[in-house]
C-alpha positions, 0 to 999 in steps of 0.5 A: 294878066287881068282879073276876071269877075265871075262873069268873065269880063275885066274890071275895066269892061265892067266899070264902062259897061256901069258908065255907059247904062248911066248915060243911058239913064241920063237919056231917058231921063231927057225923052221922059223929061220932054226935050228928046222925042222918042226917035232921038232918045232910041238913036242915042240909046241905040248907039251906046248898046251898040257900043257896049256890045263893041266893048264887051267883044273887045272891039275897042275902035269899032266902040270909039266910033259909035261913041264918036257918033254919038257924040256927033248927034248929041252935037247936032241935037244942041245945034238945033236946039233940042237939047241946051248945051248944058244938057249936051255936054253933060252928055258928051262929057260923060262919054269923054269920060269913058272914052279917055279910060279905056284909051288910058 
């Protein structure tokens, strides 16, 4: 049985919950920084709450695919050269991150 924190989620939730607020920080770290307009960095955000939203219900794979998603437009974003990939993968790296230790 897991642990449960005083506000009813496991440990686990909560550590990706702190994980995805910090790519949250990292994006609008980008759109105060200049490279992500305010339309790619409320998508971007969008998504990530929406997993969090996902994860928090228990709703694993509906998660993985707005996080996929994300993923997709972070892609798109270093294709059309709004973000560096230095910059894009920072990014896709630490969604990778949370993706492989909720899979793990």
């Amino acid at each position: 049985m897991l642990w449960l924190n005083e506000i009813g989620s496991c440990p686990t939730t909560t550590r990706r919950n702190e994980q995805l607020e910090s790519i949250k920080a990292e994006v609008d770290d980008l759109a105060t920084a200049g490279p992500l307009n305010y339309r790619e960095s409320g998508s971007l955000t969008t998504k990530l709450s929406v997993a969090q939203k996902n994860m928090r219900q228990r709703k694993d794979t509906a998660a993985f695919n707005v996080l996929g998603a994300f993923i997709e437009q972070v892609t798109a974003l270093v294709d059309s050269e709004k973000l560096t990939s230095e910059e894009g993968q920072a990014l896709i790296d630490m969604v990778r991150a949370v993706t492989d230790r909720a899979s793990g």
